[in-house]
N, C-alpha and C positions, 0 to 999 in steps of 0.2 A: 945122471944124464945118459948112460950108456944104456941102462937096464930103457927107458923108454926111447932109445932112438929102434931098439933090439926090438921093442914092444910093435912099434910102427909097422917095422919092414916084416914081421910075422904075422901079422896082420891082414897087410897088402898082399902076402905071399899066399894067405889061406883064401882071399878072398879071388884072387887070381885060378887058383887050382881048382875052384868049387865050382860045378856048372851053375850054381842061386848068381840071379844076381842081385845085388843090394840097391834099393831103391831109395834116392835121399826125397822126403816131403820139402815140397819149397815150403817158407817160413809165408805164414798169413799176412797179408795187407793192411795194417793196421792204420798206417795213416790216410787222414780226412775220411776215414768207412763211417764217418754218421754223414756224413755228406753226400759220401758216393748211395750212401742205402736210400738217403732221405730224395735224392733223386730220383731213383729207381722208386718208391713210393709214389711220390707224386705222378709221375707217369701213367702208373698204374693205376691211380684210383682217377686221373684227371680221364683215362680211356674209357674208367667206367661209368664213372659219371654221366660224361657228354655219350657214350651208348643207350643208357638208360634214358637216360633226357628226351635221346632221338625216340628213344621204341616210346616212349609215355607223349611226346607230339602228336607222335603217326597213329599211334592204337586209341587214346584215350581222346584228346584235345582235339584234333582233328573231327573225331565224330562224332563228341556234345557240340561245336560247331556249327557242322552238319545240321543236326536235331535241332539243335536251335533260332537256324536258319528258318527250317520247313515250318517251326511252330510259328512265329513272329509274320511268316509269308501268309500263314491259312488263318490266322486269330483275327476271330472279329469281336472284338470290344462293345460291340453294343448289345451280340447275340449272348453273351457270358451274362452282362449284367441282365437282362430278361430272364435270363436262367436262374441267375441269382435270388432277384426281385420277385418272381414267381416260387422260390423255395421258403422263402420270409427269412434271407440275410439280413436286409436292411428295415428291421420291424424301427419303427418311430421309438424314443427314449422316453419315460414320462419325467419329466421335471420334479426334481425335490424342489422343496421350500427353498433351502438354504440356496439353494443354485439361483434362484428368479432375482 
């Protein structure tokens, strides 16, 4: 027991004399860290998420909207099928046997 109380105080005495000084690492947080990580996760992808969300509203949704709006405003339905009708979309079926 002498030889290490002798061990301590040589120690402290060298550590004392020496301009270093000894740095202790605090010991790591180990408890609830899937917890505390899995929060910090969530946060993060919940920010990215609802970013991406917003810019795919404003950039994309927003102006087939738009588009869709103007087409449904100017479309005229009776002019398309004339168009059609004159290209021979709607050519007449002939009837099989088995169908009559």
């Amino acid at each position: 027991m002498i030889k290490s109380k002798m061990a301590t105080k040589d120690a402290t005495k060298e550590s004392k004399t020496s301009n270093k000084t000894v740095k202790t690492s605090t010991k790591p947080v180990l408890r609830n860290l899937l917890l505390t990580k899995t929060k910090k996760d969530f946060a993060l992808a919940l920010s990215v998420a609802l970013t991406i969300a917003t810019s795919y509203y404003i950039f994309v949704k927003r102006q087939r909207r738009k588009i869709f709006e103007e087409f449904h405003r100017t479309y005229d339905a009776d002019a398309a099928y004339e168009r059609m009708k004159a290209k021979g979309v709607f050519k007449p079926r002939k009837r099989s046997e088995s169908n009559a």
